[in-house]
N, C-alpha and C positions, 0 to 999 in steps of 0.2 A: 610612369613617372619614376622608372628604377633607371639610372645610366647603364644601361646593358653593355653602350660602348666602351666605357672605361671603370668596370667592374673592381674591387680590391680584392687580390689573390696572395694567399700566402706563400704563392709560386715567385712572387716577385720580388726582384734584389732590393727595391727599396722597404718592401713588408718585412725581407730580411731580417734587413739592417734594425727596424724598429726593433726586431726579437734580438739583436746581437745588442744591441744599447743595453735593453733593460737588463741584459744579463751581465753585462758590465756594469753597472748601476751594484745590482745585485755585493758583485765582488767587493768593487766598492766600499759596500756598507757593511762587509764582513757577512754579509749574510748566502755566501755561496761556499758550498762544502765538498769534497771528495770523503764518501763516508763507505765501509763495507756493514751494510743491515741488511736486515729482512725484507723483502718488498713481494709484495702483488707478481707473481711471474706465469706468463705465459708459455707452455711447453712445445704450444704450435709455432707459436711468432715469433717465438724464443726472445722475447722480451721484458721487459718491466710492464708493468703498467699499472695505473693510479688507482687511488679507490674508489674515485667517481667512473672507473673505466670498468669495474668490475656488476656485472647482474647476477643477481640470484633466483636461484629457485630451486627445487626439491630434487634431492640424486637420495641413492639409497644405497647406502655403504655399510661396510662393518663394524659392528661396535661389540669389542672384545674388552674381556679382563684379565689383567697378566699380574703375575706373580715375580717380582725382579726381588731377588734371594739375600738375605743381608748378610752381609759378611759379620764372619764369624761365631754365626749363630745356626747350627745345622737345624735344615729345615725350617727356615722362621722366614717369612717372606712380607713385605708390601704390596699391595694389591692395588693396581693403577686399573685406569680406562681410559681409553681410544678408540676416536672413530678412522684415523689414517692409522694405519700399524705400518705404513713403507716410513713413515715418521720413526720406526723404533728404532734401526740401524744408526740414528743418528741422536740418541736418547743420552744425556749428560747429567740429570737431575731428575729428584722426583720433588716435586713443592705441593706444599701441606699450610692450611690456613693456623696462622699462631694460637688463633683466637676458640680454634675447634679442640674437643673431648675425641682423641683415640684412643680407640681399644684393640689391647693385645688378647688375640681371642686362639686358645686350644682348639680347631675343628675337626670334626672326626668324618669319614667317609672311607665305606666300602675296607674297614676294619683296618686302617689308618692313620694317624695322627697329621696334623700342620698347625703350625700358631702364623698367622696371619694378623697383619696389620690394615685395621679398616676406619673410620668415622664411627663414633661409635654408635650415632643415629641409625648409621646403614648396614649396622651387623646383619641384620635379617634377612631383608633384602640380595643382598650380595653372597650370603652364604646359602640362600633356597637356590639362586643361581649357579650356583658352581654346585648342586646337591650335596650338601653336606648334608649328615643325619643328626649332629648334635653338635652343644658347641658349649667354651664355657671361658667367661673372660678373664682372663689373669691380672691385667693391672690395666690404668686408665691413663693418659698424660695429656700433657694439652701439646698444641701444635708445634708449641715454641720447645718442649723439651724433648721433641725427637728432629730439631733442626738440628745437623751434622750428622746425621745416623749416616752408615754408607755402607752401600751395595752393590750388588754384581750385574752387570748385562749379563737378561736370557740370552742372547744370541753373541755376547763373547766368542764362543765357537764357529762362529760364521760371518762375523765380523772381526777382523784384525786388532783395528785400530779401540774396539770395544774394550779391550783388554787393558789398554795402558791408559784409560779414562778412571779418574777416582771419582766416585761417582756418588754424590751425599743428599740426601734430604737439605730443600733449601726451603725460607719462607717465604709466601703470599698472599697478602689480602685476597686476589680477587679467586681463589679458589674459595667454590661454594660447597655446600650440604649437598652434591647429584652422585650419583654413581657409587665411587666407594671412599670420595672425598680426598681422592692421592690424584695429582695430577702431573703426566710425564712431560719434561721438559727436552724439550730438541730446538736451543737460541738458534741454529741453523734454518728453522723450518717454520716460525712463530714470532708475531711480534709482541704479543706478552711475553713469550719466552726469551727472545731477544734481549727485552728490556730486563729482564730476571738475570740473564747471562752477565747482563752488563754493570750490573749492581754486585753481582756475586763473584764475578771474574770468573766465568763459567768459557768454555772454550765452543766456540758458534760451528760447531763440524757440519756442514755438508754435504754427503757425497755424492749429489747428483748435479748433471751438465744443464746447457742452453737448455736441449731437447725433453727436459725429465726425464733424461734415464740414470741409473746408480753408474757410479764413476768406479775404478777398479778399487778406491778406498771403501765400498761399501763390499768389500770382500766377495763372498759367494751370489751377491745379488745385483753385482757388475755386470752393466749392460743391461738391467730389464729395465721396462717404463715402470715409474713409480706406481701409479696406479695401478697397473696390470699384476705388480709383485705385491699388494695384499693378502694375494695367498697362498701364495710362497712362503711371505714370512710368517703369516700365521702357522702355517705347516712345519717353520723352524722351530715356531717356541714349544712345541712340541708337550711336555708336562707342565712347564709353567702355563701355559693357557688354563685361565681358572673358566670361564665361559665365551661363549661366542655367539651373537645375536646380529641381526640389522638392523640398523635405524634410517628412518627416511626426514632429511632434513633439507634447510635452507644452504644452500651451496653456492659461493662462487664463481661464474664463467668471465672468460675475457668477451668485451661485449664488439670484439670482430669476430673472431670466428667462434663462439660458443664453445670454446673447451676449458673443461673444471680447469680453473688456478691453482699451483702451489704456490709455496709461501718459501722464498730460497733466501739464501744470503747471500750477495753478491755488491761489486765493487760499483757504486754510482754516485749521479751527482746530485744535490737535494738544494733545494731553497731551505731556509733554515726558517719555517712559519712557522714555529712556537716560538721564537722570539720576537715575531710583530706579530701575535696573537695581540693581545692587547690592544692594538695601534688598530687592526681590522676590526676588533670589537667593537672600540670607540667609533668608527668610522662607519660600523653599519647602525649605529645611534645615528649620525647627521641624513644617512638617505632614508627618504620618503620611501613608506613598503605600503601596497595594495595586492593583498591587505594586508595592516599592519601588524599581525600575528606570524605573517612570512617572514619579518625580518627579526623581531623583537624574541621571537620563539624558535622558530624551524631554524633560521638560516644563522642564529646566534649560537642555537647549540650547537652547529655542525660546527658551526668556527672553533667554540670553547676545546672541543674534544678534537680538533685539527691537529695530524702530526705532520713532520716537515714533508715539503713536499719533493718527491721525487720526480725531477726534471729529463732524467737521460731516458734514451728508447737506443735499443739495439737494433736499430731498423736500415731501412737503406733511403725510402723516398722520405723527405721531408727538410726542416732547415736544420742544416748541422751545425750542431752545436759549436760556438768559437771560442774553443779553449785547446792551446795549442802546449802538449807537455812535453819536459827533457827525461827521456828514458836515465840522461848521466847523474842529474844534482836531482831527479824528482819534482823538479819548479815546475810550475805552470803560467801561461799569463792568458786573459781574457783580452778578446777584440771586440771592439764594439763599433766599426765601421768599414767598410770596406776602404774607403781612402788610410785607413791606419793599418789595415791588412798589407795594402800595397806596400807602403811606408815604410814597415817592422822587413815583408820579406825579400821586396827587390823585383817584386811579380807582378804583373798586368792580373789581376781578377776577371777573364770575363764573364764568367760564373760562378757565381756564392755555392752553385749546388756541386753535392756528390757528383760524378768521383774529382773533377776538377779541383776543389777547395780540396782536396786529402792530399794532394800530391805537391802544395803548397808549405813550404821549412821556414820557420821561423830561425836566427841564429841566438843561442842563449847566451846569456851573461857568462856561464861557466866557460864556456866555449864549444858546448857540446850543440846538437841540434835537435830544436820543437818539433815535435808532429804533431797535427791535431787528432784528438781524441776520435775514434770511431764514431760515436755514437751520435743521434740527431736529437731532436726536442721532443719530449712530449705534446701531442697534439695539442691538448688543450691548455698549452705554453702558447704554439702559434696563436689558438684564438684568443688568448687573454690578452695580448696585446693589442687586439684589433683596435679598442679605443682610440689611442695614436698613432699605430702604424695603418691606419686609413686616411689617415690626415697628412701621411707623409712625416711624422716628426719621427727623430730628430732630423730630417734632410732640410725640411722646413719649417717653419713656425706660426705664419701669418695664418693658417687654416688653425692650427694646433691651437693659439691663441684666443683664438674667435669662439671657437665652439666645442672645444673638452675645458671640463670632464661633460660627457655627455647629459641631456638633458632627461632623456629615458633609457630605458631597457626594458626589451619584455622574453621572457621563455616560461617554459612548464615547469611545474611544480619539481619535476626529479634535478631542475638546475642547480639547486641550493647548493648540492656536490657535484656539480658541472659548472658550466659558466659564470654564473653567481662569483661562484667561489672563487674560479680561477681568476676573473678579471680583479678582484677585490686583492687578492693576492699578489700579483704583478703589479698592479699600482702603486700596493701599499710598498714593496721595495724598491721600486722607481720613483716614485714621486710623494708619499708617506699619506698618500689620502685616496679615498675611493674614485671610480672613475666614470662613477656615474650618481648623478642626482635623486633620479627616482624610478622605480622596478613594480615592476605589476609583473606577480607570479600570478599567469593561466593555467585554468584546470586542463584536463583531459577529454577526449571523446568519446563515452562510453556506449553502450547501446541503450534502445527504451526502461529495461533492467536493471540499467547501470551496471552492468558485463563488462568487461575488456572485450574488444572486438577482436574477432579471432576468425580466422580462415575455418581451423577445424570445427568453431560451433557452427561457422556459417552465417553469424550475425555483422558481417562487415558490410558497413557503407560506404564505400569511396566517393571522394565529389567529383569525382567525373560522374559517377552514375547521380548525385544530386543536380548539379550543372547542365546534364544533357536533358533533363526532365524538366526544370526549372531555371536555369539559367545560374550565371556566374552571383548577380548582386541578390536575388533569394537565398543562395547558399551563405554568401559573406554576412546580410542584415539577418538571417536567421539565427547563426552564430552569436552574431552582439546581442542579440534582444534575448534569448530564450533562457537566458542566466544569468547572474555576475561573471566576471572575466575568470574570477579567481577558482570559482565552484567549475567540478566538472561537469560536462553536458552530456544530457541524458539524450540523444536524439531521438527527434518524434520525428516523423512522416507530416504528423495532422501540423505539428508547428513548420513544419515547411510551407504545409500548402497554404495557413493562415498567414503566412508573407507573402506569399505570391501572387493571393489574392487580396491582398493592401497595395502591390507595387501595381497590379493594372490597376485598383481602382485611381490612385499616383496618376496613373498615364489616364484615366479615363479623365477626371478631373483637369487634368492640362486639356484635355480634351476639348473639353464640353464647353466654353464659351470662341473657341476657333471660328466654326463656322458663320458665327453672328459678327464677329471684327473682322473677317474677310469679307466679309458681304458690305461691312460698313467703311469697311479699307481705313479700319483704328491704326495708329501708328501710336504707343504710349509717350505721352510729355518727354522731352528731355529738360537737364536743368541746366544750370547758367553757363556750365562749360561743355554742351549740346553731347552730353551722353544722358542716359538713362541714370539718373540717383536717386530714384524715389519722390523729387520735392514737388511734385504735383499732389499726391496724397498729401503730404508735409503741409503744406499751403492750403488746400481747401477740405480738411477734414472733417473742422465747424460746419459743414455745409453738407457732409454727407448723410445718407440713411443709419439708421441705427446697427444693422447690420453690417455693413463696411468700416462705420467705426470700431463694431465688437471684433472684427476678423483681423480689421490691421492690429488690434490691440492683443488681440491672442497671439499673434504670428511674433509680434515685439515680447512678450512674455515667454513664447516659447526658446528665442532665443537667451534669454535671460537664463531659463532654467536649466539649458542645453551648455550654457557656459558656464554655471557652478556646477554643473555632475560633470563636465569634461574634467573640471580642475582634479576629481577625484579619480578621473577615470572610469565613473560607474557606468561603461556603457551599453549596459543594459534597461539601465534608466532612461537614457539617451535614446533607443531608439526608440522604446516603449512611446516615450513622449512623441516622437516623431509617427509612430505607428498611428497613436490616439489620433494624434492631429488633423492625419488624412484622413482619418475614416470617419470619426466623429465630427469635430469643428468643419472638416470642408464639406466632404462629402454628404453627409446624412445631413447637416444644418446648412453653410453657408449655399453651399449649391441650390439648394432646396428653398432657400427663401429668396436668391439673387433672378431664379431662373424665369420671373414671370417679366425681369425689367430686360432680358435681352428682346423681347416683341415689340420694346417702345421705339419710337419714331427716333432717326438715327441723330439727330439733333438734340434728342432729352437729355441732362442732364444730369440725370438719372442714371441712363444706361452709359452714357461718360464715363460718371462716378463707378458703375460697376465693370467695368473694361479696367479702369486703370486699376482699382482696388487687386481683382482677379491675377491683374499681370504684375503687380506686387506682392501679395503675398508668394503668387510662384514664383518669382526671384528670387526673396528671402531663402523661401521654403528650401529648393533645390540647391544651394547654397551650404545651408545644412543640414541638407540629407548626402550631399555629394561624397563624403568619408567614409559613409556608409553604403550606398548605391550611387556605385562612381559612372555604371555605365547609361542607365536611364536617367538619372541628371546631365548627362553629356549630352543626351540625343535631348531633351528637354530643351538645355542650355542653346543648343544651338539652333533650335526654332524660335525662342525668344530672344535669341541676341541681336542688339542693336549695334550701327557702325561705331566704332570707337570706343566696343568692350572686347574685354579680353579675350583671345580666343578660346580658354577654356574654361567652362566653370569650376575646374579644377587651379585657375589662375587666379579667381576671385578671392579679394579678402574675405577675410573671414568676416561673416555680418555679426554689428554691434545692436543692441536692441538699442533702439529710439524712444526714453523714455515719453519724451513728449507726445507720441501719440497713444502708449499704453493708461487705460482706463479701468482703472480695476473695479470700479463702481460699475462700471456697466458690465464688465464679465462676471461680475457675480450679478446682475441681476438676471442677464442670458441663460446664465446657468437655471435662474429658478426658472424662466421661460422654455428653459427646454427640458424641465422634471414635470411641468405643467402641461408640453405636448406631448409626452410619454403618459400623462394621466389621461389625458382627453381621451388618444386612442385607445386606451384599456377600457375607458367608462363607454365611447362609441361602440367598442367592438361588444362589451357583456349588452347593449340595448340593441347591438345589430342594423345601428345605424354608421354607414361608411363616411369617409373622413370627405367627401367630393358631394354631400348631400351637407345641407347648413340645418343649422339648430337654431332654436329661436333663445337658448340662453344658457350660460356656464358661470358655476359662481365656484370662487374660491372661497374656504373655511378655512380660518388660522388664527393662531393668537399670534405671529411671526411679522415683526414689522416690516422685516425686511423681503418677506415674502409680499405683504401689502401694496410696499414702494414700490417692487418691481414689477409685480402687475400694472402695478397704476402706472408706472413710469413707461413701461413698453405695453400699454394699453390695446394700440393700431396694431401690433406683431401679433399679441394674442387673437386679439380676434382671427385675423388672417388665420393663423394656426390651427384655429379651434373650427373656422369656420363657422362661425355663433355671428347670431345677431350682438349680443350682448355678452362682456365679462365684466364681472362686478366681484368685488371681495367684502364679503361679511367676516365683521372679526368677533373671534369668537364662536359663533352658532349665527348658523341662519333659520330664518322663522317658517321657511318649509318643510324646514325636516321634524316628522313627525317620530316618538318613541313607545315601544311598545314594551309594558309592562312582565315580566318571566317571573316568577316566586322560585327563593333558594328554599328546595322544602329542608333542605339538613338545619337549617335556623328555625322555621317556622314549627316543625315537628316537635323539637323539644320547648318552645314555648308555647305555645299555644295546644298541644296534646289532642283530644279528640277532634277542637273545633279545627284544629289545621286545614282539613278538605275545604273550609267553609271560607277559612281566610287566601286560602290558594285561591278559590275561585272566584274571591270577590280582586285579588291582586289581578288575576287574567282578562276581568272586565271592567275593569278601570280603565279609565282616560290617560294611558302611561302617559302623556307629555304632560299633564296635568299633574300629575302624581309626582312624575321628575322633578317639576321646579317646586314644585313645596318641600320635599325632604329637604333637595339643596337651599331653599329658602330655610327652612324653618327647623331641618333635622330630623323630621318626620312628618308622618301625616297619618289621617283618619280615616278609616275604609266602614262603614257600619257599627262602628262605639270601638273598633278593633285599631289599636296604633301601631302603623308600621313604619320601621326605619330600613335606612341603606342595607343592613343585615338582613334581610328578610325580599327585596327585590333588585335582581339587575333589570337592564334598560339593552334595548337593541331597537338599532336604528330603523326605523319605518319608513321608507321613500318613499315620496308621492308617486302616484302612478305617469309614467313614463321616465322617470329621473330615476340616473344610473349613477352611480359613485366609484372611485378609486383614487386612493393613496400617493401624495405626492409629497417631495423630503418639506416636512415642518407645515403642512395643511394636508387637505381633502378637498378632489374638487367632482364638481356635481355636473352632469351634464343634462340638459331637458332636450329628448330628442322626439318628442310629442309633433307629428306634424299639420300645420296649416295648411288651406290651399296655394298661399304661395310660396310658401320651404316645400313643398312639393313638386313642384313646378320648375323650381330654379334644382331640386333634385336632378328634375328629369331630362331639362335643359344641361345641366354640364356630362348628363351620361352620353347626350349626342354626342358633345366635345369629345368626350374619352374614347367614345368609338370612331372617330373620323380620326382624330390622333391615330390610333392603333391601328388605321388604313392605312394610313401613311407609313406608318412603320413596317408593315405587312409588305407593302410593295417598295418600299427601299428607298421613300424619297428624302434629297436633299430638302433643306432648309429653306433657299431658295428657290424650290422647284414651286412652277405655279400651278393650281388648281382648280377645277371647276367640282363644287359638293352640292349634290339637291338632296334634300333632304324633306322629309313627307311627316310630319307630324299631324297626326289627331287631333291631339288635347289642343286647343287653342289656347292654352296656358304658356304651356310651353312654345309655342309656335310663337304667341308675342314677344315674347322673350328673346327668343335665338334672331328675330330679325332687327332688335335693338343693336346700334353700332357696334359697341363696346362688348357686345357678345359674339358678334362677326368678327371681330379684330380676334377674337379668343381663339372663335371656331380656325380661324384659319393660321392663327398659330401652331 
């Protein structure tokens, strides 16, 4: 169902033109910039790139303490740290929090003096580091009153340009109590320091290229890769080095080719999104988040703390940017179409892309001439647009109009600063609102563990290897059911194959009434406009079994429920419910009670009713399951499709529950009917009497009216079920269960003292069910001149011999499997059945296949029996 043939590619001039618009939009609204800041840069790609482009993870660098000398004060230095030291060559400030105590501290080492400036929290610390032997502080100030202090670059001498920088203590909040509470500032290399530069009119030096290498302004360390000169320049500071450690931290890569990022200052072009902050705030309030902590939390704070965003890449494949500049007057202008490209230059366009568009001259108003900018889009510029530029707009609008801002979106959790973001952003300057409705952030695929899957642990599943073992729609329904969308998934094995084995029982269930409508060459009702619409059910429902009533009613119910968790999305609920359906409602129940009417005579009414019911509910069904197991509803769909439906059950609407035949009164009485065949066989199985042998009587126990009702109401099921002569419900108690008296001796010991033994033994030969209804009658009773109350005896149930009990929701039910000589008989009589069944199935025969069975019985009991009609019509079912 994906148009493979006519794909959207941001290869294409009209995907283009969407990304050339919005950026004209942008201009526009004043919200496009030519700025020189700090940016994310890559030394491989030699590019920009964004902070959702950036991964982290743990490198292990230097982290040194330097000593930068104050002027005018011999030997009195500030004491900084850094983990980049290729950052010092380019070092213009030290910044000190206002709010912080430092101390000027005398240090002594190796029969020396030095007054050093530290936090005065971190004297200790930082001086056992640099081994000092003793130390003594001379005066204290706060942050604010060593702002302007000014000092010397360590490496002056090996930096040119070091020299003629005046170089001063500045202030900043976000320097904390770590280290030694001095922090060095390089606006070239940092965007806190950037921002610090730019408040203090601080000069942003850089002296490294594209490549990360120092530029010949970095004096002596011209030419080396930033990183590789670490320690080099550590080797320059020579005595100011107060210590030198490493530290293993969270770091940086460009997430193409995995090489650490610096942090450079260079010339690009930025969306200005801290000025429709706000406007994106507001607007991730109107969209729907699943769940709604993704939008209200995670994806609000990334917005709050959003800096502008940096649009340009120094790259070659990709859309290039349409801003065409005059080297003469410095103008610029934006193009936002190729018909207005042609327009402005006099050129046939017949390619947007590199290198064609570069060679493309605008003429300026000056009189001088445009060129366009080198540079192309940031990727996830291209996909921020996709919203409309899938739709063709602006080339078009009829699609545009119909159906943006779109109605979902889904990605992972790390989107929030990825696509999230970007599309929230591009809209919010093209069109001032978000551009999509509502967002469901999915978790991840973790292992059994919850690990990251990883080649080197060796815990990676691929679905190809789930798919080749289990098929495509196990892997997809396993997925939805085994969690919320939003939670990451823990993958199990066991939860696979418990799908796998719901999707044949699925196919077995489609199964299993075939061969009786072929035989009987069923064709299901059509209705007044001669397709299949259900109104055969619809029309004679009053008339059917209680069972086809309960199935069509659940099946309508399930739709019902399947269409409130869609609205939410919970489709884990969704499938779960779907899961249940098949295994429980059809399988284990419907099937099991429909299966005795496919033997009846092809004319019954009966087995009609169970044909059409059967081939109703699996229309519903496969319907909606199809979203979720799209390729076993297809091969489904297409053995029960009738002429003049749609070719695909992937064409069908979407089914509406029918109220009118949901009965909720009867699904809950099913329900007790089927907690009451779950009782029977637990009480059958503790007396070791099998479910295909009858009992002469089962009673239900309950104060539960509603348990009452529905026994008595599905009376003829139960029975069936229990295979009992008789179900009866006693409310309350029933007069056969007999109670046997136990003495609590911890009550009777401390009241009664010596005679205790006498009164235990006369509570153990008591008449308990006599005993029971007098205390509860009267609050006590008399055992020998001796009164005993509730305290002094419990009650345990005493079953008549043969009658077994077990627990069912809001009663107990009893089963008498005591046998007669004719419950024995009709025992023995359906164990023939079970075994000529079980020939048949041994030898592989169809349904139709016919048979000659002799059969030699003994007992004359049973021999009478099996040659009654009704028991032949069985045997030879």
């Amino acid at each position: 169902w994906l148009d493979f043939d006519n794909p959207y590619q941001t290869i294409d001039p009209g995907y283009i033109e969407s990304a050339w618009w919005a950026i004209q939009r942008a201009d526009e609204r004043g919200l496009l910039e030519r700025g020189h800041r700090v940016v994310n840069w890559c030394p491989r790609c030699e590019t920009a790139i964004a902070d959702s482009e950036v991964e982290y993870w743990d490198e292990t660098d230097p982290s040194i303490f330097v000593k930068f000398p104050v002027v005018g004060r011999e030997n009195e230095f500030l004491v900084i740290w850094t983990t980049t030291p290729w950052t010092l060559p380019a070092n213009v400030a030290v910044a000190v929090n206002p709010a912080f105590t430092y101390a000027r501290v005398r240090a002594k080492k190796d029969g020396g003096e030095e007054v050093l400036w530290i936090a005065d929290e971190l004297i200790e610390p930082v001086l056992k580091m640099g081994r000092y032997q003793d130390f003594t502080v001379l005066e204290r100030l706060s942050g604010s009153d060593l702002v302007g202090m000014e000092y010397a670059s360590p490496l002056a001498g090996h930096v040119p340009h070091q020299a003629e920088i005046r170089h001063r203590v500045v202030a900043a909040d976000y320097v904390t109590l770590e280290n030694t509470g001095l922090v060095h500032i390089a606006p070239g290399h940092g965007w806190d320091d950037y921002l610090v530069g730019i408040r203090e009119g601080l000069e942003a030096f850089c002296p490294v290229d594209a490549g990360g290498c120092f530029t010949p302004a970095a004096g002596a360390f011209a030419d080396m890769y930033v990183r590789d000169a670490n320690d080099v320049v550590i080797d320059a500071l020579g005595g100011y080095l107060l210590a030198r450690r490493t530290i293993t931290h969270r770091y940086g890569h460009c997430w193409r080719c995995k090489t650490p990022i610096i942090y450079r200052a260079t010339a690009q072009w930025f969306l200005k999104a801290t000025c429709i902050r706000d406007s994106m705030l507001e607007e991730i309030a109107k969209v729907k988040w699943y769940p709604e902590w993704a939008g209200s939390a995670r994806f609000h704070d990334f917005v709050k703390e959003s800096r502008d965003w940096c649009i340009s890449r120094q790259r070659y494949w990709g859309i290039p940017i349409p801003i065409w500049h005059c080297d003469r007057c410095d103008g610029y202008t934006v193009i936002g179409t190729v018909a207005d490209l042609e327009e402005r230059s006099g050129t046939k366009i017949a390619d947007p892309h590199r290198p064609y568009v570069d060679a493309v001259t605008i003429p300026c108003s000056c009189g001088g001439e445009m060129h366009r900018v080198a540079d192309i889009f940031d990727v996830w510029f291209d996909s921020a647009v996709a919203s409309w530029a899938t739709l063709g707009f602006p080339r078009q609008r009829e699609a545009f109009d119909r159906y943006w801002p779109a109605d979902f979106i889904t990605e992972g959790q790390d989107q929030t600063r990825g696509w999230f973001y970007s599309q929230l952003g591009a809209s919010t300057v093209a069109f001032g609102r978000a551009p999509y409705k509502s967002v469901l952030m999915h978790g991840f695929a973790l292992d059994a563990e919850g690990r990251k899957m990883s080649k080197s642990v060796g815990n990676v599943v691929t679905p190809e290897e789930v798919m080749n073992q289990f098929g495509v729609d196990v892997l997809r329904f396993y997925v939805l059911w085994a969690n919320a969308p939003w939670d990451d998934l823990k993958f199990n094995w066991d939860g696979v194959k418990t799908i796998h084995r719901a999707l044949n029982i699925l196919w077995n269930v489609y199964r299993f009434p075939l061969p009786y409508m072929v035989l009987d060459s069923f064709q299901p009702a059509s209705g007044e406009t001669d397709r299949w619409d259900g109104s055969f059910v619809r029309s004679h429902i009053r008339d059917m079994p209680e069972e086809d009533r309960w199935i069509v009613s659940r099946v309508n119910t399930l739709i019902r429920t399947i269409d409130e968790d869609m609205q939410e999305y919970h489709l884990h609920r969704e499938t779960r419910a779907l899961a249940a359906f098949v295994l429980e409602d059809l399988s284990r129940w419907y099937v099991q009670l429909v299966r005795p009417r496919m033997w009846l005579d092809e004319d019954s009414p009966e087995k009609r009713y169970a044909y059409e019911t059967s081939y109703y509910v699996m229309r519903r069904l496969i319907a909606l399951l199809a979203p979720f197991a799209p390729h076993i509803t297809e091969e489904i769909y297409g053995n029960l499709r009738q002429e003049g439906d749609p070719e695909s059950v992937h064409m069908l609407d979407w089914p509406e529950a029918d109220d009118l035949l949901v009965d909720a009164h009867l699904e809950a009485d099913m329900e007790v009917i089927r907690s009451f065949d779950d009782a029977v066989a637990t009480a059958r199985q503790a007396g070791r009497r099998k479910l295909r042998w009858p009992v002469a009587e089962t009673v239900v126990v309950t104060e539960s009216v509603d348990v009452k009702a529905a026994i008595e109401d599905l009376n003829t099921l139960a029975l069936n079920r229990a295979n009992t002569r008789t179900v009866r419900v006693a409310f309350g108690t029933w007069d056969r269960i007999l109670w046997q008296a136990e003495p609590v001796m911890r009550a009777i010991g401390p009241e009664f003292g010596r005679e205790g033994p006498k009164v235990k033994a006369l509570i153990e030969q008591a008449d308990g069910t006599v005993l029971k209804a007098a205390i509860e009658r009267e609050g006590k009773a008399e055992l020998d001149g001796y009164e005993i109350t509730a305290r002094h005896v419990t009650f345990a149930e005493a079953l008549p011999e043969g009658v077994f009990a077990a627990p069912m929701k809001d009663a107990t039910v009893y089963v008498d499997v005591t046998l007669t000589p004719a419950l024995e008989a009709e025992g023995y009589a359906r164990e023939v059945i079970r075994r000529i069944q079980e020939m048949r199935r041994q030898l592989d025969l169809n349904v139709d296949d016919f048979i000659i069975a002799a059969v030699d019985v003994a007992d004359e009991r049973v021999a009478s029996l099996i040659k009654k009609e009704e028991w032949q019509k069985e045997i030879a079912g």
